[in-house]
C-alpha positions in Angstrom: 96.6 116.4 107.4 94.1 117.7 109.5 94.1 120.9 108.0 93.8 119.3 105.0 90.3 117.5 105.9 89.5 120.9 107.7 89.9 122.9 104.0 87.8 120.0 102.6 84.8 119.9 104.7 84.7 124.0 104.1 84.5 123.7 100.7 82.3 120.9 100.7 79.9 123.7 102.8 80.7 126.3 100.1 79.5 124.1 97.1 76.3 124.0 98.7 75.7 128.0 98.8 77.4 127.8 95.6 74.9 125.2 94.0 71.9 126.7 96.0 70.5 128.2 93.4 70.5 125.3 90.8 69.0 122.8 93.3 66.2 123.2 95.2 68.1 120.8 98.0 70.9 119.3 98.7 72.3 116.4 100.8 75.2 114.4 100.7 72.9 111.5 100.5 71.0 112.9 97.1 74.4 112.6 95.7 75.5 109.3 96.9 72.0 108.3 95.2 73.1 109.4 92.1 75.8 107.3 91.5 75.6 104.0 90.2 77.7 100.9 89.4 78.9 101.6 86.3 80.2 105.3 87.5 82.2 103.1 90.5 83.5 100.2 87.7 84.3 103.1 85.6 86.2 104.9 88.5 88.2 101.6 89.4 89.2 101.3 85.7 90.2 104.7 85.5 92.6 104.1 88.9 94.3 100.7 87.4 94.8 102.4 83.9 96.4 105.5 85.5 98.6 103.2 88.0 99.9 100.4 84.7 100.5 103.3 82.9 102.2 105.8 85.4 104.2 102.7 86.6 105.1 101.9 82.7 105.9 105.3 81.6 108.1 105.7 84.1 110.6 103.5 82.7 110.8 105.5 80.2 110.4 108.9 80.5 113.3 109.7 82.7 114.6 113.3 84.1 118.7 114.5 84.0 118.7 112.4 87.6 117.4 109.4 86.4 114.3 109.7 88.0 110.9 109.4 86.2 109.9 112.7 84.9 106.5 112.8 87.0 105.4 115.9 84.8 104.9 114.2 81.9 104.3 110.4 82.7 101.1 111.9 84.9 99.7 114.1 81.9 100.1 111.1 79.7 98.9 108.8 81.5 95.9 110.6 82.9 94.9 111.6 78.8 95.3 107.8 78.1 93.2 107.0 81.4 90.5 109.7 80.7 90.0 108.7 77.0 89.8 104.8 77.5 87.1 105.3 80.4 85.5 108.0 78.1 86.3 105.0 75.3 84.9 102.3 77.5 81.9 104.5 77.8 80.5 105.4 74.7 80.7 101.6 73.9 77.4 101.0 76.1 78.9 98.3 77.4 75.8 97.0 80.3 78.2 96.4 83.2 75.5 95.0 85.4 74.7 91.6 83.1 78.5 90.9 82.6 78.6 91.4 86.6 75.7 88.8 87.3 77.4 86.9 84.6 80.2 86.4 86.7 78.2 86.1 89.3 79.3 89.2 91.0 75.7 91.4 92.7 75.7 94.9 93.0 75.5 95.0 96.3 78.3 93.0 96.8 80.2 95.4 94.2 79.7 98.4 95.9 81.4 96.8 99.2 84.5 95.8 96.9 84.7 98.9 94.3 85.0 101.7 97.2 87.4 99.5 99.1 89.8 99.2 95.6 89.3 103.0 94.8 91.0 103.9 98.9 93.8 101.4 97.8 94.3 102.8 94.8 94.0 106.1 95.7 96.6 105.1 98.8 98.7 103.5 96.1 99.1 106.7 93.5 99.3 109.2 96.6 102.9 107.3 98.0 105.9 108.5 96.1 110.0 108.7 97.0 111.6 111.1 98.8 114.5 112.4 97.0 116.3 113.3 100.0 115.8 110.4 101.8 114.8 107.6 99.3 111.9 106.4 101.0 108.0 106.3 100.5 106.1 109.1 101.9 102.0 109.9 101.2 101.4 112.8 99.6 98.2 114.0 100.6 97.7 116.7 98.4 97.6 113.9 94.9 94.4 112.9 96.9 92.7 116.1 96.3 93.9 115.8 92.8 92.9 112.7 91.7 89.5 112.4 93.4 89.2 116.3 91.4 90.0 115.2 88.4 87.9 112.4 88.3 84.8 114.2 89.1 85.3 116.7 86.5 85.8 113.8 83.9 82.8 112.5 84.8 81.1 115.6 85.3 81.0 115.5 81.1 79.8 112.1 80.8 76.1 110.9 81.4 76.9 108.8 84.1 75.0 110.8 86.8 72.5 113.8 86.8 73.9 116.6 88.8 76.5 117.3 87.1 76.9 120.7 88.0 77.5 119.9 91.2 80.1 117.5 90.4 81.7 119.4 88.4 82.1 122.2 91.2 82.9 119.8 93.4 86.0 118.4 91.4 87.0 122.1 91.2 87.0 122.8 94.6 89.1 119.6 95.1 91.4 120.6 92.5 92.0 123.7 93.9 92.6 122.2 97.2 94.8 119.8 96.1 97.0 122.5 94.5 96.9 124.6 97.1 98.2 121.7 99.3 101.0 120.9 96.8 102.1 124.5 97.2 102.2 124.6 100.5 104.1 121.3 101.0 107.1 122.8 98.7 107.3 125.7 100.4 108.0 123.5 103.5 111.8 123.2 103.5 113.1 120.9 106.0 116.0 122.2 108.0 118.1 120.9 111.0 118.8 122.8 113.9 121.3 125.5 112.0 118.9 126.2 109.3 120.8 124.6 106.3 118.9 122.6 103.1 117.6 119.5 103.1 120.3 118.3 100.7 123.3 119.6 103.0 122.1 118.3 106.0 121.3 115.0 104.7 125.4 114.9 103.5 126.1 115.9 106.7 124.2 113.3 108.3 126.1 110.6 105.9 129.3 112.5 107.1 128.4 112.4 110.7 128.0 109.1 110.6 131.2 108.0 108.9 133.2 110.1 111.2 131.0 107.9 113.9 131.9 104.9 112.8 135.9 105.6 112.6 136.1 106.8 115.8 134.4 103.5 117.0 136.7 101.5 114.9 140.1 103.7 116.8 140.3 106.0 114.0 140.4 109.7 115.3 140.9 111.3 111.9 138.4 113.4 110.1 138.3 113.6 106.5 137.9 117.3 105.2 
């Protein structure tokens, strides 16, 4: 993980050069500037659509295991997600009167909104091990979604530079799927070197044999 945030603060210095000679300056700050309520409602909706959806299509896109086929519940859920923001959008729909409506200020949205986007994003990044069956984070999806989302948005009017967003969302990307790489090439082995898969039936065998011998049984099943 820290690796990770190592490869993301040197990008984050290489879009500058990169972006130097668009914009006269740039600051982290000029950016945050640029961003407004409706691009953080926008961003929230995109996270719950993708997260109903991705949970929803699982059921019933399924793979020869019987697991959801993440391949293509994630492309069709993120279309479906990108074109109801883009959708939502286009409709002109003034986000800032139906929040005072509800009597919901904007400061007091952009404390809530950045707080739902790190759950969500926690929420979408945690996924099943198939070796062990329990919930790990994958840190790469992070990268991913976050680069995604920029480069959606990067088309849309909902903030000026977009040419730094976009680039941005690129580099993330390409982070992300560099990360993802990585982590499959990581094969986790026990002390003699053999696959994951072997050595967790060994483990289940190990423990088995454990138990009988506990229990006064001496005899190993072959």
């Amino acid at each position: 993980m820290k690796k990770g945030v190592l490869v993301l603060t040197l990008g984050l210095m290489l879009t500058g050069f990169a972006s130097a000679s668009q914009y006269t300056s740039f600051s982290l700050e000029n950016l945050l500037d640029s961003l407004d309520a409706s691009l953080l409602i926008l961003g929230c909706l995109f996270l719950i659509i993708f997260a109903v959806l991705t949970f929803s299509l699982g059921k019933f896109f399924k793979d020869k295991s019987g697991s959801p086929n993440k391949p293509i519940v994630t492309t069709i859920a993120f279309a479906i997600s990108a074109m109801a923001v883009y959708g939502i959008h286009k409709m002109g729909w003034n986000y800032e009167d139906f929040l005072y409506e509800i009597g919901l200020t904007t400061d007091l949205l952009n404390i809530i909104l950045p707080i739902l986007i790190i759950l969500g994003l926690i929420y979408l990044s945690r996924s099943k091990n198939k070796y062990s069956g329990k919930k790990e984070f994958k840190f790469h999806r992070i990268f991913l979604i976050l680069g995604a989302t920029l480069s959606v948005i990067a088309f849309t009017d909902l903030i000026y530079e977009k040419g730094l967003l976009l680039t941005i969302g690129i580099v993330l990307l390409l982070i992300g799927l560099w990360l993802m790489r990585r982590n499959k090439k990581k094969v986790v082995t026990g002390v003699i070197g053999l696959p994951p898969l072997i050595m967790g039936n060994l483990r289940v065998l190990g423990s088995k044999n454990h138990k009988e011998c506990k229990s006064g049984k001496t005899t190993i099943k072959r």
